[in-house]
N, C-alpha and C positions, 0 to 999 in steps of 0.2 A: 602394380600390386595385384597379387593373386585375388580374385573373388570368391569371398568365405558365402558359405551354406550353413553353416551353425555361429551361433551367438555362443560364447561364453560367459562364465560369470564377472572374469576380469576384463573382458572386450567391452561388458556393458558400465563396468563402471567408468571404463576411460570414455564411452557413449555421455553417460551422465555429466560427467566432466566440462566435457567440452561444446555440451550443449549448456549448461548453466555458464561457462566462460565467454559463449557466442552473446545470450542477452545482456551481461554486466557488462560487456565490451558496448555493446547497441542499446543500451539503459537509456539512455539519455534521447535517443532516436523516435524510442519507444515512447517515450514522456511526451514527446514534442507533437505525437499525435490526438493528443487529448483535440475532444472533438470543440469546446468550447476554449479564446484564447485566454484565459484565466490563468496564472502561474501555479499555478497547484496540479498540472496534468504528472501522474503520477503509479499508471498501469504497468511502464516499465521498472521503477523501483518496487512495486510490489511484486510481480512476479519473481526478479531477480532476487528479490530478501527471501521471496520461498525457495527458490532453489537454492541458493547458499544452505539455508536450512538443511533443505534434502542431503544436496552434497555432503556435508559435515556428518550428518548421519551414514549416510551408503560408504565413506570413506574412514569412518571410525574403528571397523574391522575388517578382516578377511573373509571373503564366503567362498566353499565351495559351490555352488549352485545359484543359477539365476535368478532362482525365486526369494533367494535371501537378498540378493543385492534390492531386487524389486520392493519387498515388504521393507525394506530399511528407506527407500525411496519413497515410497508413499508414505509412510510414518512420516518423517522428515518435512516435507512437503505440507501434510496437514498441520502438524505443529509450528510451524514458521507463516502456515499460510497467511499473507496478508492484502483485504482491498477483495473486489470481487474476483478479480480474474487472478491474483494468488490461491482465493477457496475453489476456483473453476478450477486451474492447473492440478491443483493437488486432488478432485476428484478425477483429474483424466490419470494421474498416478496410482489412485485408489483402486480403478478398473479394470488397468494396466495388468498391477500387481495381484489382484486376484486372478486373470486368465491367467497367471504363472506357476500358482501354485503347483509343486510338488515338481516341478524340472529343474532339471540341472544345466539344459542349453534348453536353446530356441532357433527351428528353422525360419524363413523369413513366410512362411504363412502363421508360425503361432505367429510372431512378432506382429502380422499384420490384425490377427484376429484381437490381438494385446488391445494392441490400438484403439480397434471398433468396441470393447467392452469398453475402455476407458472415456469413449466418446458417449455411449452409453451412460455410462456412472453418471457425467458432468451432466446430460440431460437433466437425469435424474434430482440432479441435486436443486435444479434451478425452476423457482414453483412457475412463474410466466417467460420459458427461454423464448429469445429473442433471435431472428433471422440476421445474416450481416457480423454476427460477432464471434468471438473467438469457440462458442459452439458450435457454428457452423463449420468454420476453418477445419476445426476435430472432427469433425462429420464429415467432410469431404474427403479431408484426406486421408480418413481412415478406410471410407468405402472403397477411393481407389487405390488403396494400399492391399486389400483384399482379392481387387482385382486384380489386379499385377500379379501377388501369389499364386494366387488357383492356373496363371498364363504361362509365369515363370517360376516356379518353388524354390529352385537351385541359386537362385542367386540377392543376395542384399544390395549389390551393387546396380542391379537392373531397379531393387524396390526403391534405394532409396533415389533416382534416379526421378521417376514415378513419385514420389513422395515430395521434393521440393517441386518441382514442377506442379504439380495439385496444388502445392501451398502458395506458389507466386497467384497462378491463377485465379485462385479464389480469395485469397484478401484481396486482388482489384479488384474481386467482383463484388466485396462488402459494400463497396462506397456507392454502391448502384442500388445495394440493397435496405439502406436505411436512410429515411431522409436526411439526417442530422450530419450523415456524415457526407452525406452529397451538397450539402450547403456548408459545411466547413472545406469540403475539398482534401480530405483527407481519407487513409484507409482505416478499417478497426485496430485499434492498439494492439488489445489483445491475441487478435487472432496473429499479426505481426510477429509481434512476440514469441508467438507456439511457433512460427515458422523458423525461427532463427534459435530455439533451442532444436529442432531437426534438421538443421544447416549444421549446426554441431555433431549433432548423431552422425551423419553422412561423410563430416570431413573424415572422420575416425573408421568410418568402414572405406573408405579411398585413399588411407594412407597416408592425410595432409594433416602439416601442424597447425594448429590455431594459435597464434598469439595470444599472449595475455591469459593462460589458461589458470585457474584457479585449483587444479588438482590437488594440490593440499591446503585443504582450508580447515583440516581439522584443528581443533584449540591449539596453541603454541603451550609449553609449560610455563610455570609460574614463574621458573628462573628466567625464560627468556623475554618476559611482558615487562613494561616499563613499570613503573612506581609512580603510579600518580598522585598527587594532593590535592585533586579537586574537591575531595569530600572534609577540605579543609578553606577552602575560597568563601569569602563573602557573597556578593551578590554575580551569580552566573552569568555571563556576558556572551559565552561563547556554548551551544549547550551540547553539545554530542564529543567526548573523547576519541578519538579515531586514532586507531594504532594501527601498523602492518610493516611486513617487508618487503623491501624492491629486491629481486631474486634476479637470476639469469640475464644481466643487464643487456642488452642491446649493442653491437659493437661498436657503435656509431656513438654510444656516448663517451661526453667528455668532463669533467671537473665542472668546467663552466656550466653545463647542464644541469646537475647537482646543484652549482648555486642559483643558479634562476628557478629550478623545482623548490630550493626553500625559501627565495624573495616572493614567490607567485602564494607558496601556504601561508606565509607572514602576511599576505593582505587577506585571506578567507579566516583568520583568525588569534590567537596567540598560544603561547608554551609549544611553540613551534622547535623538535630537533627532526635533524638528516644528519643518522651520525653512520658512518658506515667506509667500505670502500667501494671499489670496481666490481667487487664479486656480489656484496650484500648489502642493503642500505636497510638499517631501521627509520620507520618514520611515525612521529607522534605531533599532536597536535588537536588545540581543541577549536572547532568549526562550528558553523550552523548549516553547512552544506558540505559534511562528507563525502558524499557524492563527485563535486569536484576535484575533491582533491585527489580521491582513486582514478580518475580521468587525465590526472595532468599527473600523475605516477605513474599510467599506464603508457607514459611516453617513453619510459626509460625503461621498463623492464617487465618481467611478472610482479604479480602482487603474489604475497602468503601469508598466513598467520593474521588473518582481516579480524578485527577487532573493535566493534564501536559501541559505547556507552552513553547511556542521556545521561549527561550527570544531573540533569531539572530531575528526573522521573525515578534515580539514586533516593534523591536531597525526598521527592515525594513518597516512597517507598520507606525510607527512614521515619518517616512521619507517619505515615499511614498504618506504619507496624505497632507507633506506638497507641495509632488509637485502638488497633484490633483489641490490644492486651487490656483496653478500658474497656472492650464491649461484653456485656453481659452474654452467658453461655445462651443455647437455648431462645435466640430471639425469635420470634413470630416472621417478621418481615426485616430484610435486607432490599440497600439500592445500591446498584452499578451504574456507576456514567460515565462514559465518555469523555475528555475534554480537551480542548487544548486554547493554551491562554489563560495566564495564572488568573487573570481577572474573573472567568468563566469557573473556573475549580472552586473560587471562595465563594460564589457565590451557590453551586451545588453544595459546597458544607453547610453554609450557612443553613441549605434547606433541610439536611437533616444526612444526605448521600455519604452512604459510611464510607465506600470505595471510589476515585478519580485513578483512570484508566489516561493515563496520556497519550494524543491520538486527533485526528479530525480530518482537514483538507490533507495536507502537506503529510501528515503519514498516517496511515491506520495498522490501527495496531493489530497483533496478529491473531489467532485463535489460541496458542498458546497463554499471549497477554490478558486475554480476557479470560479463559479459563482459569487462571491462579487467582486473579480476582475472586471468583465467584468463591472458590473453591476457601477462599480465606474468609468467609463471612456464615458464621453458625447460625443459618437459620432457618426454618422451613419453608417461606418461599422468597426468593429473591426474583428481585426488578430488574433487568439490564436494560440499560438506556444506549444503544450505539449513537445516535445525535451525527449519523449522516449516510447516505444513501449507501455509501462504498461497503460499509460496515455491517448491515443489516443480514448480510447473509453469515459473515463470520459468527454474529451474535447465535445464531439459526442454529450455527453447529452446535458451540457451546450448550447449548439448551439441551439438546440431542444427547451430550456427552456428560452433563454435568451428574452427581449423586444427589443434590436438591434441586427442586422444583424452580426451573428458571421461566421465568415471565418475560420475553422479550419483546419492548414496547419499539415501534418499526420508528421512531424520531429518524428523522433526516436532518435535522440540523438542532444548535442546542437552544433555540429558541423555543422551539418544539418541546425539549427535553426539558427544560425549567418549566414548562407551562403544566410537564407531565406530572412533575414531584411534588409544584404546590394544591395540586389536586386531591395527592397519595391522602388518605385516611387512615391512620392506624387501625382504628377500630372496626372497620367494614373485612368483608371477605375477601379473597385474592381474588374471584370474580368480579367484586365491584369495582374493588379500584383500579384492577386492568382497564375495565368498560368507561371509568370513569376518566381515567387517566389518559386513554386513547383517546377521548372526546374532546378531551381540555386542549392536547397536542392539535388533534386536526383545525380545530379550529383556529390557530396560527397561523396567520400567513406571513412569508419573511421576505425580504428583499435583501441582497449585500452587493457591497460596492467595492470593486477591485480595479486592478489595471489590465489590459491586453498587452500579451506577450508577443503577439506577432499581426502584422496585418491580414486582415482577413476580411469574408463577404457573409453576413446573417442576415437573411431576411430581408435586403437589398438593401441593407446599414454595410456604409463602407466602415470597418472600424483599422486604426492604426494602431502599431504597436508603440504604448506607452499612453494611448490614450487610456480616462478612465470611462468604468463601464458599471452597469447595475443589471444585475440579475433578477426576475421577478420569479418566484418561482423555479429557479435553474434555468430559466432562458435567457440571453442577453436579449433585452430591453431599451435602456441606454447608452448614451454614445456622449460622453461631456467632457467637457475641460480641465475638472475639478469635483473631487469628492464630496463638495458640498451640494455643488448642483447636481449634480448626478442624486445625491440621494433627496433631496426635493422634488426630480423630476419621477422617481420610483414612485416615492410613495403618493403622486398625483394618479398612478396606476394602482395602486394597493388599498389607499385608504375609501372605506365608505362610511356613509351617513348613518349607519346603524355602530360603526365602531366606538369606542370608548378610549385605549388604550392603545398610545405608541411608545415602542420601547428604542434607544438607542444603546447599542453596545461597541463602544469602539475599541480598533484595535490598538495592536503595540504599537504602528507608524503612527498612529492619529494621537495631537498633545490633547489633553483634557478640555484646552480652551476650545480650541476647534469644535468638540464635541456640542459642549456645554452652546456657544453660538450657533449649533446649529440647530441643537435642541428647542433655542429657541424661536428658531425662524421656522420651525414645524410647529411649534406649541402657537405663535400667531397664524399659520394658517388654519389650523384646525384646533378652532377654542372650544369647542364641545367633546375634544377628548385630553385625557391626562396625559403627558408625555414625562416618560423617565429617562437618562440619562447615565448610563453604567460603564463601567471598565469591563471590556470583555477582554483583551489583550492576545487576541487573538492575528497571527501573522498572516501577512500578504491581502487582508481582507483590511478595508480603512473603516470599514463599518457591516453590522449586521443590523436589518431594522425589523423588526417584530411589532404587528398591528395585531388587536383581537379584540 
């Protein structure tokens, strides 16, 4: 293939393209490098949900000029962002699409100059950036993306050439440069990630197809989407709607394919159709891990017309609408919170939290999601509660973006977050009760008890995959047999002599009794503090334990 000197505006949407088709294809790769072995590693699916985003946007119309496709790019981006390094990405878009303003092409020094603002932007964005992660990644290989231009101007194919090579390079060198990830033995997610969406940019200036490309992912019409009845089903079993179509099938497939692609969604969930032929397959189905089943779709052909709905966060949004319509115009104070795990939502109502934002390990929600929240509550200053580390910076924007005064309280988990609401004072200033309310929060300390998804070495703890495991803090801790001992051996690290209160919040895996027994084999070690006993129902965690 000839080696292009100018970018166009539709050269950079098939760019986009096929770099957001590179990380949904490696989603799951990406996931698997989460630095703790926890089942909630989840930087690949948040990135990938930002781009689709983006995509859907840069693909909704036609631009003459590069700078339109860009601006439609970063918009996109920001609004889908989800997780920290979806709000990283879409600030590397943000600074991107500003250096473009006002061109209609781009030589491969603007392009490389693109880069280094949008490496810029992310700095910017992130109040203590960290060396080792996916800012660095942007950082490096935007410097030498620079370099390369000012050496060779005339050519994309020498940059991008220059470009993954800087990108292989330096995410091995993340793992050298942060402890956490040199004791998991792993590279940075993130930075991974930004390499395999400019693996994409590169195959498309070298003339190669990418499989699996998502190039039209904009909305299907109304005639062509299935008709669903979930918002007629009793109690929700399966919770995300996942619609799409298998396009351009593979030559290699066969009939029999097709029916092992709808035995294999029949066990991920039910209202399972594959109706279609050789050329087109429709496929619906309700899941709790969408994700797989675009992965064992992506066997047979492209995906198009991607489509997924929580029908939990429908069923809550129906509800939530009808309590706006009872809220009094004009209120003083508004609360946002975070939650996931119906047990954890009732009991944020009960506290008085007008708004539950659905959201936590397993997905965080986007800055969009949280922006319509806020945005739905009349009042002069409102609380966001994100209730976990991933979230905190999405919140950040929001605040930044919103028309009423948002207050955003940093909870990292919703232990935290409940300790922050029963604090709230109506009647105090929105000074006090941030102050008061950050107090009550920090003063929390949590532990939770999960399983390890892959064998691994922390802190010269051999741990197996399927073993259970307790976090103090965000550190694995524990290494046990069983969710019980595991969380008795935590909180002999958490609890002191000056505490009062231990809370137990169990999740969906965990039956009440279990809870309740174990509740009380805490409440006889430590007879000088209260021990509570709650339904949190929160997934993949068997317990969250809160001392204060």
């Amino acid at each position: 293939m000839t080696d292009k000197s100018v970018i166009d505006a539709s050269l950079l949407r098939e760019m986009v393209n096929a770099g957001a088709a590179m990380l949904e294809k490696n989603r799951e790769a990406v996931n698997a490098l989460n630095v703790f072995p926890v089942p909630d590693g989840d930087t690949g699916t948040n990135m990938s949900m930002t781009m689709m985003t983006a995509v859907k946007e840069v693909n909704g119309r036609d631009y003459n000029a590069i700078s339109g496709v860009a601006e439609a790019l970063a918009k996109g981006a920001l609004r889908g962002a989800r997780g920290n390094s979806g709000v990283i990405l879409s600030q590397l878009y943000r600074g991107f699409s500003r250096a473009l303003e006002g061109l209609d092409t781009m030589t491969p020094a603007q392009f490389a100059a693109a880069l280094k603002a949008g490496a810029d932007t992310a700095y910017k964005a992130v109040m203590k950036p960290k060396e080792g992660t996916i800012l660095t990644v942007a950082r490096v290989i935007a410097d030498d993306a620079v370099h390369q231009a000012d050496n060779n101007p005339g050519s994309f194919q020498e940059l991008f050439r220059r470009i993954l090579a800087s990108g292989e390079s330096i995410v091995k060198r993340t793992q050298e440069m942060l402890p956490v990830l040199t004791q998991a033995g792993v590279v940075d997610a993130g930075g991974w990630g930004l390499h395999l969406i400019y693996t994409g940019y590169a195959a498309v200036i070298n003339g190669e197809r990418i499989e699996d490309t998502i190039s039209d992912m904009v909305p299907i019409s109304e005639a062509d989407t299935f008709i669903d009845d979930h918002d007629l089903l009793g109690e929700i079993t399966f919770a995300y709607c996942t619609e799409f179509f298998i396009q351009e099938m593979k030559s290699e497939v066969t009939d029999e394919d097709v029916d092992s692609l709808r035995r294999k969604l029949t066990r991920l969930g039910d209202c399972v159709l594959v109706v279609g032929d050789s050329s087109l397959l429709k496929v619906h189905l309700h899941t709790n891990d969408p994700g797989k089943a675009l992965q064992l779709a992506l066997a047979l052909g492209e995906l198009n017309g991607l489509k997924i709905d929580n029908m939990l966060q429908q069923r809550r949004d129906n509800q939530a609408k009808k309590e706006l319509e009872q809220l009094a115009l004009g209120k003083e104070y508004g609360i946002v919170s975070v939650s996931q795990g119906d047990g954890f939502s009732d009991i944020f109502r009960d506290l008085g939290v007008d708004i539950i934002v659905e959201g936590g390990q397993t997905m965080n929600p986007s800055i969009e999601d949280l922006q319509r929240a806020v945005d739905s509550i009349k009042a002069g200053t409102i609380f966001l509660l994100p209730n976990n580390g991933n979230i905190i910076l999405a919140a950040e924007q929001v605040a930044e973006m919103a028309e009423s005064r948002v207050i955003v309280l940093p909870t990292k988990n919703v232990a935290m977050g409940i300790a922050a609401v029963i604090a709230f004072l109506p009647d105090d200033s929105p000074e006090e009760n941030e102050a008061r309310m950050n107090e009550a929060a920090e003063k929390v300390r949590t532990g939770m008890i999960t399983f390890s998804v892959r064998d691994t070495e922390l802190d010269e703890m051999h741990i197996k995959e399927g073993s259970i495991i307790g976090l103090n803090n965000g550190r694995v801790t524990v290494n046990c047999e069983s969710a019980t001992e595991a969380a008795v051996e935590l909180m002999k690290e958490i609890v002191t002599e000056d505490d009062g209160l231990i809370t137990v919040y169990y999740g969906a895996e965990t039956s009440p009794h279990e809870a309740e027994a174990l509740g009380q084999e805490i409440a006889e070690l430590y007879p000088n503090c209260d021990v509570e006993v709650h339904k949190g129902g929160q997934p993949l965690y068997y317990y969250l334990l809160s001392v204060e």
